[in-house]
N, CA, C and O atoms as a GROMACS GRO file, in nm:
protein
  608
    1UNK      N    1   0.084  -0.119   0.000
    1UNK     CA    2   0.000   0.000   0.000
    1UNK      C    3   0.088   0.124   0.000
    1UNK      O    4   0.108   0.155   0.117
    2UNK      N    5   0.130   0.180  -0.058
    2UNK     CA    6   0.146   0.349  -0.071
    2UNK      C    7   0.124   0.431  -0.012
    2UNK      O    8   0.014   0.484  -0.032
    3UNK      N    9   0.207   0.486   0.087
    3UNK     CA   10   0.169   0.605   0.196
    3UNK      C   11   0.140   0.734   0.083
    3UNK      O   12   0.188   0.768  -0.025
    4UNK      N   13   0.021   0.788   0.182
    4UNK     CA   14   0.003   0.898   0.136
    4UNK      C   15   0.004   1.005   0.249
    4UNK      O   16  -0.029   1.000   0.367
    5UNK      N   17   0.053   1.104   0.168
    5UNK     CA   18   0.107   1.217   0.290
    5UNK      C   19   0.069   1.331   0.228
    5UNK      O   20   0.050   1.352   0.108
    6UNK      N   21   0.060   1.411   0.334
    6UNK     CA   22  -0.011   1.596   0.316
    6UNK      C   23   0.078   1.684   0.292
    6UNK      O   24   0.170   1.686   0.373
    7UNK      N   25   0.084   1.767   0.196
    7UNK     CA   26   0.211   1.835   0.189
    7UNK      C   27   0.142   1.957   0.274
    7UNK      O   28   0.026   1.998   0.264
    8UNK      N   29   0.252   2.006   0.366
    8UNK     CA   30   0.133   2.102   0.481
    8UNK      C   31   0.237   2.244   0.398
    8UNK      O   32   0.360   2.256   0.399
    9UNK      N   33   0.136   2.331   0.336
    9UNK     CA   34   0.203   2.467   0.282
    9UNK      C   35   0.176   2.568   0.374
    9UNK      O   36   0.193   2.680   0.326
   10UNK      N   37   0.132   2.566   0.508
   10UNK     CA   38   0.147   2.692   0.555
   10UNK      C   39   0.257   2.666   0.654
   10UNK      O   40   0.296   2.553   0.685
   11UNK      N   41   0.319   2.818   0.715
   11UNK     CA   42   0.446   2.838   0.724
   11UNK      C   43   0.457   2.755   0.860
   11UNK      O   44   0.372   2.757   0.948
   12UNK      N   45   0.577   2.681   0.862
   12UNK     CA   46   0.559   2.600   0.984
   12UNK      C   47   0.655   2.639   1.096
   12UNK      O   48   0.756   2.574   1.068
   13UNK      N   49   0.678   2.706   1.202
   13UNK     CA   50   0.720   2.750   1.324
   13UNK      C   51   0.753   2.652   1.405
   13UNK      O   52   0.681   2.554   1.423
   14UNK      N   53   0.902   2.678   1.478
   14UNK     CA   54   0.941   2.577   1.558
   14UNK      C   55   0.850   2.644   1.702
   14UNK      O   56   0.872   2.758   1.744
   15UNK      N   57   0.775   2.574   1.748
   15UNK     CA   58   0.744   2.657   1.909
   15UNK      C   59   0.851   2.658   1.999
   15UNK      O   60   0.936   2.570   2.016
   16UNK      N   61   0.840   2.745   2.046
   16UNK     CA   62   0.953   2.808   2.170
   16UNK      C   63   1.073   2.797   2.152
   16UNK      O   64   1.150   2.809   2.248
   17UNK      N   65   1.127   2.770   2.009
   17UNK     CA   66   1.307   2.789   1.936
   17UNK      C   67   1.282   2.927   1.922
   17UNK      O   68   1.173   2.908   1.869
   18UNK      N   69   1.289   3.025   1.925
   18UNK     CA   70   1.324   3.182   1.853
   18UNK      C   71   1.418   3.159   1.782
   18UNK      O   72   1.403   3.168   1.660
   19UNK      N   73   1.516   3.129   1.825
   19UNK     CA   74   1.664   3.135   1.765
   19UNK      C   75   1.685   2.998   1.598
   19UNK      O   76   1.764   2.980   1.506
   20UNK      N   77   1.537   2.929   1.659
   20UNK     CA   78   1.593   2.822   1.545
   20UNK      C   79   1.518   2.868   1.348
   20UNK      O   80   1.409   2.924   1.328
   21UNK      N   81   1.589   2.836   1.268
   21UNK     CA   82   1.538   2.901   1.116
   21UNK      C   83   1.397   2.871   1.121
   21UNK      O   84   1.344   2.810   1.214
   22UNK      N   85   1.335   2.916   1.019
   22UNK     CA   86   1.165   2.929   0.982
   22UNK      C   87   1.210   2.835   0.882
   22UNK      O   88   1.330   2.826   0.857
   23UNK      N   89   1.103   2.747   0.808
   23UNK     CA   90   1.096   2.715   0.730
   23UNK      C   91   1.030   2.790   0.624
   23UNK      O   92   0.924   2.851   0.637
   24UNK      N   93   1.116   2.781   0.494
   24UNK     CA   94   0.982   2.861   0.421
   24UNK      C   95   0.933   2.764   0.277
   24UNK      O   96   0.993   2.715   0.181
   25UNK      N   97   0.782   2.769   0.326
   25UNK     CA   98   0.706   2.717   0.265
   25UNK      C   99   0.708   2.757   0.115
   25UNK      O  100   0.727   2.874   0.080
   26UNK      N  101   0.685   2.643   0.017
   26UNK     CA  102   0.661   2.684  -0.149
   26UNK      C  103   0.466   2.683  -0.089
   26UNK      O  104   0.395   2.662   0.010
   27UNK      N  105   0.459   2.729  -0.262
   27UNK     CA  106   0.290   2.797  -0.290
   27UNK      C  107   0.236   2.637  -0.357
   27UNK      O  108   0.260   2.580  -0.463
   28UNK      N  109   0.169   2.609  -0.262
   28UNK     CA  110   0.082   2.465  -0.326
   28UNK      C  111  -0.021   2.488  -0.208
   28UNK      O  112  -0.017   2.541  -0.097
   29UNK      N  113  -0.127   2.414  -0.295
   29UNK     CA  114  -0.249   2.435  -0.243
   29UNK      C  115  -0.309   2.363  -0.130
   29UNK      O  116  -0.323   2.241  -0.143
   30UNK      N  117  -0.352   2.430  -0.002
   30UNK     CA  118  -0.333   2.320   0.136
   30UNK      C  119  -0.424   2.210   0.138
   30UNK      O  120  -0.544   2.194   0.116
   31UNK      N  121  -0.302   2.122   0.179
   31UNK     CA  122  -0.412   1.958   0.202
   31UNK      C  123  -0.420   1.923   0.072
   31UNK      O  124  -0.528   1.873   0.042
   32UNK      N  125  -0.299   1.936  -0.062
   32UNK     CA  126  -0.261   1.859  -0.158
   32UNK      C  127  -0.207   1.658  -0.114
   32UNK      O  128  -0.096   1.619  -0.078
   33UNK      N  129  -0.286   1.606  -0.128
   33UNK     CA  130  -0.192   1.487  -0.075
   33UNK      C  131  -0.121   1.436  -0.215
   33UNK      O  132  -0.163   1.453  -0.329
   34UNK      N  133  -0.016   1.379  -0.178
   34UNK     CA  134   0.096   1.345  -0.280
   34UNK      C  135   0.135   1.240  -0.270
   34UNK      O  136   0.212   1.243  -0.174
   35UNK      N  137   0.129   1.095  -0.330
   35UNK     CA  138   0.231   0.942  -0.282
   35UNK      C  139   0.326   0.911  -0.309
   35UNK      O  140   0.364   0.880  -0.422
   36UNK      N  141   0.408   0.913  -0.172
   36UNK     CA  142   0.542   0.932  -0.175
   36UNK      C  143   0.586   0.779  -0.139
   36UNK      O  144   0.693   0.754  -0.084
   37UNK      N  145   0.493   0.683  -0.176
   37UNK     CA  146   0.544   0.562  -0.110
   37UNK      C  147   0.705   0.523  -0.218
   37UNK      O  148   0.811   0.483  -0.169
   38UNK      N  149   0.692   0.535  -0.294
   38UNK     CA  150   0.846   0.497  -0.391
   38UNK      C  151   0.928   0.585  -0.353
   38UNK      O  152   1.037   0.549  -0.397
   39UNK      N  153   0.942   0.686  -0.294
   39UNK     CA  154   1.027   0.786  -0.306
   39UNK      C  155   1.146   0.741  -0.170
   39UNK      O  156   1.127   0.699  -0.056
   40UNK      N  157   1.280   0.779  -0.255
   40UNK     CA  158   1.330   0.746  -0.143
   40UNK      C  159   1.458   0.872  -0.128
   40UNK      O  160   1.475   0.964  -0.208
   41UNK      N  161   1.512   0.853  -0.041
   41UNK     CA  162   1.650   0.982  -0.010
   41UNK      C  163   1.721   0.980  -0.125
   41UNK      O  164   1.752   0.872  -0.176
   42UNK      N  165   1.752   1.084  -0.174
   42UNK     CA  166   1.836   1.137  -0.351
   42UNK      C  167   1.742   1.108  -0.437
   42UNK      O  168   1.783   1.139  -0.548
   43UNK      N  169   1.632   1.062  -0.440
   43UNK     CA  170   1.528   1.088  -0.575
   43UNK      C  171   1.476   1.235  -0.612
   43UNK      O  172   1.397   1.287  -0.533
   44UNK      N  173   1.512   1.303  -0.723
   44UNK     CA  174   1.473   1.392  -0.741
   44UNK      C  175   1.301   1.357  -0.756
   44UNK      O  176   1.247   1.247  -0.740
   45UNK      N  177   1.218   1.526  -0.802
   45UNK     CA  178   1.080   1.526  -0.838
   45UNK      C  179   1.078   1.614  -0.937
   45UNK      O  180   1.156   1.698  -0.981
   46UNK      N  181   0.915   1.555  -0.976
   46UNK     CA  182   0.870   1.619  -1.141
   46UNK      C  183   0.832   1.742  -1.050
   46UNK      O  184   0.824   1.754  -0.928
   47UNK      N  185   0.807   1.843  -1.172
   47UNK     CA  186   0.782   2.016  -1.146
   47UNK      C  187   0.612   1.988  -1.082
   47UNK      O  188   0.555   2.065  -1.005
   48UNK      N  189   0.548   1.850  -1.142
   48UNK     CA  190   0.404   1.860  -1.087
   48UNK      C  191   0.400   1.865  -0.905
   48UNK      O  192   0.304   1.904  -0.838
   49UNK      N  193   0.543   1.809  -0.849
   49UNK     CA  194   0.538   1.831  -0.726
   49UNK      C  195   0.537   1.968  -0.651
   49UNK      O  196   0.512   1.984  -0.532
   50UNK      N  197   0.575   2.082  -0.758
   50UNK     CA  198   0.613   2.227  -0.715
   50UNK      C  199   0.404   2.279  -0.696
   50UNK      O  200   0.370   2.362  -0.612
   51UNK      N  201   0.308   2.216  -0.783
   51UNK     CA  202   0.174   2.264  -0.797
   51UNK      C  203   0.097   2.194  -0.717
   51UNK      O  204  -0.002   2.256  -0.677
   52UNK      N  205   0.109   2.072  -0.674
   52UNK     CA  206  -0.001   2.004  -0.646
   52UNK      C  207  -0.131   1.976  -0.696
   52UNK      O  208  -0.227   1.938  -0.629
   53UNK      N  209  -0.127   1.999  -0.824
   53UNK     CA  210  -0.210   2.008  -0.966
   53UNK      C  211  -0.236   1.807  -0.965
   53UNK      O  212  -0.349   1.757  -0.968
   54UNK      N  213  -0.132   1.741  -0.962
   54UNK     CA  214  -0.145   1.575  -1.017
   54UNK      C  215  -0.188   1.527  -0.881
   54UNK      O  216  -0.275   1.444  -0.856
   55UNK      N  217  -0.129   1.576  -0.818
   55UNK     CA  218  -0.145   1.493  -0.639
   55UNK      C  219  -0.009   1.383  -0.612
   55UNK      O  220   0.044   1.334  -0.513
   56UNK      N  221   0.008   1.378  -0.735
   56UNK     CA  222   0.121   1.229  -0.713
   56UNK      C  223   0.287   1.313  -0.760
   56UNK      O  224   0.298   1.390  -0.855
   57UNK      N  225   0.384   1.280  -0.680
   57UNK     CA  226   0.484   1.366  -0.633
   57UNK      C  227   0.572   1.234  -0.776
   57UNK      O  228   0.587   1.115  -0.747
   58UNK      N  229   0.602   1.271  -0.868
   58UNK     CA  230   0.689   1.162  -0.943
   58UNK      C  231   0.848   1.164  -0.911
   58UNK      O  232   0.905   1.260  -0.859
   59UNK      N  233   0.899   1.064  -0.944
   59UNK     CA  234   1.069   1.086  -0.925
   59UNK      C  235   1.105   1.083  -1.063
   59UNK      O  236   1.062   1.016  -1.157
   60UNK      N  237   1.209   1.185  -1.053
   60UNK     CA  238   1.264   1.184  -1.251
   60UNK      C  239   1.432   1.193  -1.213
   60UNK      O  240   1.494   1.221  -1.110
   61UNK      N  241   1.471   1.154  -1.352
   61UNK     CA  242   1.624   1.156  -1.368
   61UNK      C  243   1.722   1.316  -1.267
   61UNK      O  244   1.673   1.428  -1.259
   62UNK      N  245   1.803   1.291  -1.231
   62UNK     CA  246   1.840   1.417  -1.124
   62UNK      C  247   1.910   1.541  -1.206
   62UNK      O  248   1.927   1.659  -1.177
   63UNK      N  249   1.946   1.448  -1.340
   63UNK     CA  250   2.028   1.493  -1.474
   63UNK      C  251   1.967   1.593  -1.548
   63UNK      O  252   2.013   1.670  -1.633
   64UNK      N  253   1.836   1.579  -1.495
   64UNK     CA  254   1.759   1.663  -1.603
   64UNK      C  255   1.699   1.748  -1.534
   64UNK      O  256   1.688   1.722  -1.414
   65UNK      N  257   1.640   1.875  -1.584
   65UNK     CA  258   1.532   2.008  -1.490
   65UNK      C  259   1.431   1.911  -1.430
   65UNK      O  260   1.358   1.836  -1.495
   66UNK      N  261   1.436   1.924  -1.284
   66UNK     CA  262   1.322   1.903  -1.228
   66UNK      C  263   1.296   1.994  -1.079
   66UNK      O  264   1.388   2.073  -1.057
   67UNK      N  265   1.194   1.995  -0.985
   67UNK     CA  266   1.145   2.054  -0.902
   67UNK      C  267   1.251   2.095  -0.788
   67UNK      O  268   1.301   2.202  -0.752
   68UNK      N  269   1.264   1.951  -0.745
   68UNK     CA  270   1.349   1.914  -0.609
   68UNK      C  271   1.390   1.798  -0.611
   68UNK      O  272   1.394   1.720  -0.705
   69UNK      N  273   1.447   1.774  -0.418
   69UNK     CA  274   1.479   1.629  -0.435
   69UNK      C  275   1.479   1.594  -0.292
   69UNK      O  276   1.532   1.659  -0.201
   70UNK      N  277   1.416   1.486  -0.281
   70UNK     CA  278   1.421   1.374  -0.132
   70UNK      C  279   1.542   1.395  -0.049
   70UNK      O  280   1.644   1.332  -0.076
   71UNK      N  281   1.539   1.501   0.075
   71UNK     CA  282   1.676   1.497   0.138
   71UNK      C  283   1.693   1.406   0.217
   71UNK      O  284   1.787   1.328   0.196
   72UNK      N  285   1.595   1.386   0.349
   72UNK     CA  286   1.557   1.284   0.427
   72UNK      C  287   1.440   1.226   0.466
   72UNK      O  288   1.329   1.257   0.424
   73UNK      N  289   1.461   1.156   0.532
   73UNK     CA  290   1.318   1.076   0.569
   73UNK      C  291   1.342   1.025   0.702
   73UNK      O  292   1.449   0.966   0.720
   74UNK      N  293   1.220   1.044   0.851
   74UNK     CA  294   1.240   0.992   0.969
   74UNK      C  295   1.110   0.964   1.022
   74UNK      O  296   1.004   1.001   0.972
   75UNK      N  297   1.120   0.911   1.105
   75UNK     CA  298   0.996   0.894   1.214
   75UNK      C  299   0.942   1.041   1.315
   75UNK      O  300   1.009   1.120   1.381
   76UNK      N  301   0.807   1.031   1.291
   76UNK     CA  302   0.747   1.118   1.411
   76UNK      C  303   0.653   1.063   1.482
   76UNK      O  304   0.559   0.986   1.465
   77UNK      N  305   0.711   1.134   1.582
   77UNK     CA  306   0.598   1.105   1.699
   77UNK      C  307   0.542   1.176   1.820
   77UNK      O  308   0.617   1.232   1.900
   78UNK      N  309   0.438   1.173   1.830
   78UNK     CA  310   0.330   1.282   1.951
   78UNK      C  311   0.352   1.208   2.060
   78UNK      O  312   0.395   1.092   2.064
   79UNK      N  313   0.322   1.276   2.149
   79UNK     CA  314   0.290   1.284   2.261
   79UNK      C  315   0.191   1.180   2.280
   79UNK      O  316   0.113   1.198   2.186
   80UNK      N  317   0.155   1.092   2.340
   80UNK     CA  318   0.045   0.958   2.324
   80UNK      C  319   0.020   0.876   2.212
   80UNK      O  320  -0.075   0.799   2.203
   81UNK      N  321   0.127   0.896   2.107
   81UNK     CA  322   0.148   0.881   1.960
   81UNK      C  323  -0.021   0.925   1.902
   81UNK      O  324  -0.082   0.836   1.842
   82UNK      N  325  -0.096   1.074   1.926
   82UNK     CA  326  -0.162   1.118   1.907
   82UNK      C  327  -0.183   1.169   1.757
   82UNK      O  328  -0.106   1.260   1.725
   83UNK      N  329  -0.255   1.134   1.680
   83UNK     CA  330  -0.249   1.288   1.534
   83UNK      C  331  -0.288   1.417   1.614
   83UNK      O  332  -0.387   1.439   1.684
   84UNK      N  333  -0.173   1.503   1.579
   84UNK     CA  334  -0.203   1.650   1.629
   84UNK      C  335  -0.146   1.724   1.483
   84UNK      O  336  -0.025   1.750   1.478
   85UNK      N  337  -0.218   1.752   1.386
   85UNK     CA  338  -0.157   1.810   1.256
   85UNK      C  339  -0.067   1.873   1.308
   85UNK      O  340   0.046   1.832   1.280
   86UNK      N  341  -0.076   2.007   1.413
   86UNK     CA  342   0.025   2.114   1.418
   86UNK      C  343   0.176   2.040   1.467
   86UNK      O  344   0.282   2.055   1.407
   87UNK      N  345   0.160   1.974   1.569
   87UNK     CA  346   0.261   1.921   1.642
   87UNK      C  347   0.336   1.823   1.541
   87UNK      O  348   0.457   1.837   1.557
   88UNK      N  349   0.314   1.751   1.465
   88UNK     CA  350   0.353   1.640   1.348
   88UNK      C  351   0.445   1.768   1.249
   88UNK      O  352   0.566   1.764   1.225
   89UNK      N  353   0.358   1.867   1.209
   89UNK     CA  354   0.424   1.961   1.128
   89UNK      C  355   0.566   2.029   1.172
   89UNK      O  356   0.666   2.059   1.106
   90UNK      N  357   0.538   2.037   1.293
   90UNK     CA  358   0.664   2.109   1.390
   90UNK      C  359   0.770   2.012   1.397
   90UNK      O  360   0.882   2.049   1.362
   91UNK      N  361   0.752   1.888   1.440
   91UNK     CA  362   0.846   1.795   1.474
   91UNK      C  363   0.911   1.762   1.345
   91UNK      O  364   1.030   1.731   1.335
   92UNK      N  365   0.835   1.768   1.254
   92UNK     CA  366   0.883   1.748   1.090
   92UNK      C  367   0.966   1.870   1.046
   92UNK      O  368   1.080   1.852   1.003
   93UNK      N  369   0.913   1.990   1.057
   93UNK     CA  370   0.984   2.076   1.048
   93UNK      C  371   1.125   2.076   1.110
   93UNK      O  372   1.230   2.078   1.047
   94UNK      N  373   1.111   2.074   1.234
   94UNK     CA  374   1.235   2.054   1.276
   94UNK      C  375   1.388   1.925   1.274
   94UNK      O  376   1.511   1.920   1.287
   95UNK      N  377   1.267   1.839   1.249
   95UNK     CA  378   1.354   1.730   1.150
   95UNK      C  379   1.428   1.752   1.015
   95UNK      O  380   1.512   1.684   0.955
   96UNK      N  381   1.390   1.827   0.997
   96UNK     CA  382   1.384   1.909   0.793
   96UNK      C  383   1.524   1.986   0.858
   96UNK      O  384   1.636   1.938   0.873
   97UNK      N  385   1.497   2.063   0.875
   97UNK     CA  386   1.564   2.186   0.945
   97UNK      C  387   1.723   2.076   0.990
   97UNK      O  388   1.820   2.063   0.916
   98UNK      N  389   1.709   2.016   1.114
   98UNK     CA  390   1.852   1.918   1.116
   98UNK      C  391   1.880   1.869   1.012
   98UNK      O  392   1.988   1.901   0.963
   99UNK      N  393   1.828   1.811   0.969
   99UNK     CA  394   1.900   1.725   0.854
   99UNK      C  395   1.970   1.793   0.710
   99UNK      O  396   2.037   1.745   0.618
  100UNK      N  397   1.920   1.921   0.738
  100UNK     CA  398   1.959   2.000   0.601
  100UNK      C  399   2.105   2.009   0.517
  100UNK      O  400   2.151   1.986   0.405
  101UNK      N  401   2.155   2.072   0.690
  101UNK     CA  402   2.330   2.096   0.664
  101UNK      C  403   2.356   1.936   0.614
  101UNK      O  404   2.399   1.930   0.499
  102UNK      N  405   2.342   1.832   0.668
  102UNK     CA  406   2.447   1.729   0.617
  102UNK      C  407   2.416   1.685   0.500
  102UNK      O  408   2.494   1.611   0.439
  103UNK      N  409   2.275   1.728   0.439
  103UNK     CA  410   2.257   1.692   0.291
  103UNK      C  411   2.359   1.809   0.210
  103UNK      O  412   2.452   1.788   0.132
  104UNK      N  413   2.300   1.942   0.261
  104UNK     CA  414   2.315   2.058   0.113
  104UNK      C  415   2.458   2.117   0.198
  104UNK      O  416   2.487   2.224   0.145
  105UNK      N  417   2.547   2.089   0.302
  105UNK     CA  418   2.649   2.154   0.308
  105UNK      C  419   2.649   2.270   0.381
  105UNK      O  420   2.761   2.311   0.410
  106UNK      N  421   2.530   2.351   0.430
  106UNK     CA  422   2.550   2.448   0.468
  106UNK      C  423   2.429   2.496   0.542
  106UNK      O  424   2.337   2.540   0.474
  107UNK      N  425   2.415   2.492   0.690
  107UNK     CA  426   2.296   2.568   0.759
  107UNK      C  427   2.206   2.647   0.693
  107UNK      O  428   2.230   2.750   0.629
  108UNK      N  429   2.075   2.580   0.719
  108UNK     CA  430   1.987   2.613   0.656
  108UNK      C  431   1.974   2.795   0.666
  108UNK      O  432   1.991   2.866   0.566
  109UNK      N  433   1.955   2.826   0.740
  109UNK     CA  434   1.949   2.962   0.816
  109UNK      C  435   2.054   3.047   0.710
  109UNK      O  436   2.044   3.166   0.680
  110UNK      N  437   2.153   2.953   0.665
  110UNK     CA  438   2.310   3.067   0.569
  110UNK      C  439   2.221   2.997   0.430
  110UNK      O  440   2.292   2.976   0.332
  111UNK      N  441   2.069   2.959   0.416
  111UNK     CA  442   2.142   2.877   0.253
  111UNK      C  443   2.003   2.972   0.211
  111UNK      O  444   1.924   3.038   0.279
  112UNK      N  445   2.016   2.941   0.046
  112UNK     CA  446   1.930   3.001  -0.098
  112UNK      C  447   1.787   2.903  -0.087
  112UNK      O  448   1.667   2.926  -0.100
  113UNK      N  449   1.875   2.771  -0.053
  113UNK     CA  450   1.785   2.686  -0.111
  113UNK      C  451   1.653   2.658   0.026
  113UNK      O  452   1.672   2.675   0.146
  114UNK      N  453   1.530   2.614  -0.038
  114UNK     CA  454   1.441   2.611   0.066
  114UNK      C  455   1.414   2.453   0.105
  114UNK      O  456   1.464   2.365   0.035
  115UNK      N  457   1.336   2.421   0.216
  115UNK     CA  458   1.294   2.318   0.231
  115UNK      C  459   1.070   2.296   0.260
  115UNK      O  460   0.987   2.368   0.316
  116UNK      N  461   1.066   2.226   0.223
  116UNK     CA  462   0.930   2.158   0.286
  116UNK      C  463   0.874   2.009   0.328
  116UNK      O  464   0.881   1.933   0.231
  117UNK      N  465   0.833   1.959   0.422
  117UNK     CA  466   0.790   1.822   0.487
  117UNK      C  467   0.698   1.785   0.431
  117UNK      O  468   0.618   1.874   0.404
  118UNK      N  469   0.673   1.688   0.399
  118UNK     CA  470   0.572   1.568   0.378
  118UNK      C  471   0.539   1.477   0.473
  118UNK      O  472   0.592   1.367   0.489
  119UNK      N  473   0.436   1.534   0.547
  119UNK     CA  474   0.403   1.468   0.664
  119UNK      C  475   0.278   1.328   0.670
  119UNK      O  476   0.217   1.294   0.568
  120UNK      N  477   0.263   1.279   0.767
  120UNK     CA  478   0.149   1.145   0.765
  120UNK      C  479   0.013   1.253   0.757
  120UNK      O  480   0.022   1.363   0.810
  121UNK      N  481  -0.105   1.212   0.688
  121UNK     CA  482  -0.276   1.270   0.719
  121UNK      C  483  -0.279   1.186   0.771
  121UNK      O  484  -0.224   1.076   0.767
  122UNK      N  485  -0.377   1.255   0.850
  122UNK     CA  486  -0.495   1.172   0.930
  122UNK      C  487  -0.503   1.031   0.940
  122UNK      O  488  -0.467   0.956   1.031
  123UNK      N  489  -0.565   1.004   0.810
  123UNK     CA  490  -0.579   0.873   0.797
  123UNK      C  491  -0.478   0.778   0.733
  123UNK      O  492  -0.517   0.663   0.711
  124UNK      N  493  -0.347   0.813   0.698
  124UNK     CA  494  -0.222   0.732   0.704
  124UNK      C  495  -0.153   0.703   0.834
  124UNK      O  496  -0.091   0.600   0.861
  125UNK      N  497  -0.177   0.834   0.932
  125UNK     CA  498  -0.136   0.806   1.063
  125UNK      C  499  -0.219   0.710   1.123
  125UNK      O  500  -0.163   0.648   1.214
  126UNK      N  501  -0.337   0.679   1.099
  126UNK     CA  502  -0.421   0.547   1.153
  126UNK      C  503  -0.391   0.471   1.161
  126UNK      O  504  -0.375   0.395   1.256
  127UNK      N  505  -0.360   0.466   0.985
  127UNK     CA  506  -0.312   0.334   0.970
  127UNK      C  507  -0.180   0.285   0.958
  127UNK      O  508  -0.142   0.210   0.868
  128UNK      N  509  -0.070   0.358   1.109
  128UNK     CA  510   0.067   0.366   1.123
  128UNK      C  511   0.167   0.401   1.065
  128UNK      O  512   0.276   0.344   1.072
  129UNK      N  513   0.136   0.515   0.990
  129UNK     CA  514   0.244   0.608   0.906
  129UNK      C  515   0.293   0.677   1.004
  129UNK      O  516   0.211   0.736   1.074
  130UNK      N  517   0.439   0.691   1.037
  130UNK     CA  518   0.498   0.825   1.110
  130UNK      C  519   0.584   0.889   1.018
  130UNK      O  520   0.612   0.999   1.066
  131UNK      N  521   0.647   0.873   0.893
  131UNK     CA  522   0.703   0.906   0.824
  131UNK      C  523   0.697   1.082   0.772
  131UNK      O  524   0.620   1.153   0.707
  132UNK      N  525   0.807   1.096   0.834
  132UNK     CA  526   0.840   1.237   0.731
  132UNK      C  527   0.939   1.283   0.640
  132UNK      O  528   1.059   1.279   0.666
  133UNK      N  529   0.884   1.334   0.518
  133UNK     CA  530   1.001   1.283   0.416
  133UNK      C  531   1.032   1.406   0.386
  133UNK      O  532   0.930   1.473   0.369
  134UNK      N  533   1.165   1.487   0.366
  134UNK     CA  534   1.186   1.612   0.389
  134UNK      C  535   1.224   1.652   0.204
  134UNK      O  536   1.290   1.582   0.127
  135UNK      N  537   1.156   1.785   0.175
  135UNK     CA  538   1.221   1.761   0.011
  135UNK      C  539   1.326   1.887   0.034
  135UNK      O  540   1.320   1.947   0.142
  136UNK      N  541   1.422   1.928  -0.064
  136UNK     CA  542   1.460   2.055  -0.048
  136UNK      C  543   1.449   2.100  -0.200
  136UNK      O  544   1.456   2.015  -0.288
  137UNK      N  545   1.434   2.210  -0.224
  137UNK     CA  546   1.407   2.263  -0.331
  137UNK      C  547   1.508   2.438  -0.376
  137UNK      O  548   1.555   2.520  -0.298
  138UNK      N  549   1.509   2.438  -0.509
  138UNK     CA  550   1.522   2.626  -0.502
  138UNK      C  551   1.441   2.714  -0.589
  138UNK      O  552   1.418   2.706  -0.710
  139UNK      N  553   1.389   2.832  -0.470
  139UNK     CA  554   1.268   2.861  -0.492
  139UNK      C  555   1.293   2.972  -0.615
  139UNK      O  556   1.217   3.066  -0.636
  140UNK      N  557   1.418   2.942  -0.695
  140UNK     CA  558   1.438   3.033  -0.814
  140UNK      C  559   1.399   2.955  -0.935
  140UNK      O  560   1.384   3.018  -1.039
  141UNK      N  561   1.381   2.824  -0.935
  141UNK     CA  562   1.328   2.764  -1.035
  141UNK      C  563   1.380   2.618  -1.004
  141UNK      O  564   1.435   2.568  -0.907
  142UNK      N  565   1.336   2.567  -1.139
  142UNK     CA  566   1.425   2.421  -1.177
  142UNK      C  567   1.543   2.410  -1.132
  142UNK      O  568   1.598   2.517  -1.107
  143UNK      N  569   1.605   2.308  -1.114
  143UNK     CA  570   1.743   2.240  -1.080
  143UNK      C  571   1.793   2.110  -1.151
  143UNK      O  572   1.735   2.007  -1.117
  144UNK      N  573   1.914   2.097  -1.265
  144UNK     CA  574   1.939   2.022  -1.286
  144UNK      C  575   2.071   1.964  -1.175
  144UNK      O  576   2.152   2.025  -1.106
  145UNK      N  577   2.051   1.850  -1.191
  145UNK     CA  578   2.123   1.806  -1.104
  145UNK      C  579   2.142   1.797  -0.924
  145UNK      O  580   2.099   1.894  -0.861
  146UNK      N  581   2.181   1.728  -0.876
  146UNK     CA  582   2.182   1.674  -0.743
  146UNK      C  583   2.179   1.829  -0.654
  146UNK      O  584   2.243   1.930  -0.683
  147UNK      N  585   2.102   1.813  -0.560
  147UNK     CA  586   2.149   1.946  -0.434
  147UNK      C  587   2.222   1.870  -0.324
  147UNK      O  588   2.246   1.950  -0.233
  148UNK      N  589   2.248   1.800  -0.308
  148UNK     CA  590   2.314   1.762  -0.240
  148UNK      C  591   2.490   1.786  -0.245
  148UNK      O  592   2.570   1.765  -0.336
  149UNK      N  593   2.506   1.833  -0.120
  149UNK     CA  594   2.648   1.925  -0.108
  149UNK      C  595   2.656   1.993  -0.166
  149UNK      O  596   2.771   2.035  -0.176
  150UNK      N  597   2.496   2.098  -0.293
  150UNK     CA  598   2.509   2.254  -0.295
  150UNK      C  599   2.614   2.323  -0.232
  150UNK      O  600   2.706   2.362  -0.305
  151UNK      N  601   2.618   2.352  -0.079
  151UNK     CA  602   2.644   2.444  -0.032
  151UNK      C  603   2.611   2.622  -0.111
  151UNK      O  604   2.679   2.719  -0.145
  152UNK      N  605   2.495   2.589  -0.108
  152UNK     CA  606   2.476   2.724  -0.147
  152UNK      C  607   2.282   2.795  -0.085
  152UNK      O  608   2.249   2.911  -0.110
   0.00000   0.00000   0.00000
């Protein structure tokens, strides 16, 4: 079965970090779900992942113009292993956020390039999804080729 996950586009806030980066969200339309079950860490995505127009997030050659690309992927989890959208978004976020530097080379907070989470809905978390799959993208357009160790 194929997880399906919510791409959450509004801006997601670490609570009570001040000091830690914002994420900044791309423009897709909220509560696009996207299946990310094939996708794995270094798969780039088609540009349909930048709209949320198809719903389905494709992986394409890294060689060629496409959207973004799969930085990481981890487990989340609530408090009573509860669905709490906001709290799932945060913990994802902040998962996104660590993992950045050791993909693209360079603290998120110093970099060009952006990130956004792909978190469990509702009803994937039911049915035991904790998965969050982190993409990074640049919000100046297409990217051929790998972001990984960008540093930029």
């Amino acid at each position: 079965m194929r997880k399906v996950l919510v791409v959450l586009a509004s801006t997601l806030m670490l609570a009570g970090c001040s000091s830690a980066p914002e994420a900044k969200p791309i423009e897709v339309v909220e509560g696009t779900t996207v299946a990310t079950g094939d996708l794995t860490v270094g798969q780039c995505l088609s540009e349909e992942a930048a709209t949320g127009a198809v719903g389905i997030a494709q992986a394409v050659d890294c060689n060629k113009p496409h959207f973004g690309e799969v930085m990481s992927a981890g487990n989340v989890r609530t408090i009573g292993d509860k669905f709490d959208a906001t709290k799932i978004a945060e913990l994802a976020n902040n998962f996104c956020i660590k993992s950045f530097e050791d993909f693209a080379g360079l603290r998120y907070d110093k970099s060009k390039l952006q990130i956004f989470p792909l978190v469990p809905s509702e009803k994937s978390w039911g049915a035991g999804d904790r998965i969050a799959t982190c993409i990074v993208y640049d919000q100046a357009g297409s990217v051929t080729g790998t972001l990984k160790g960008a540093n930029r």
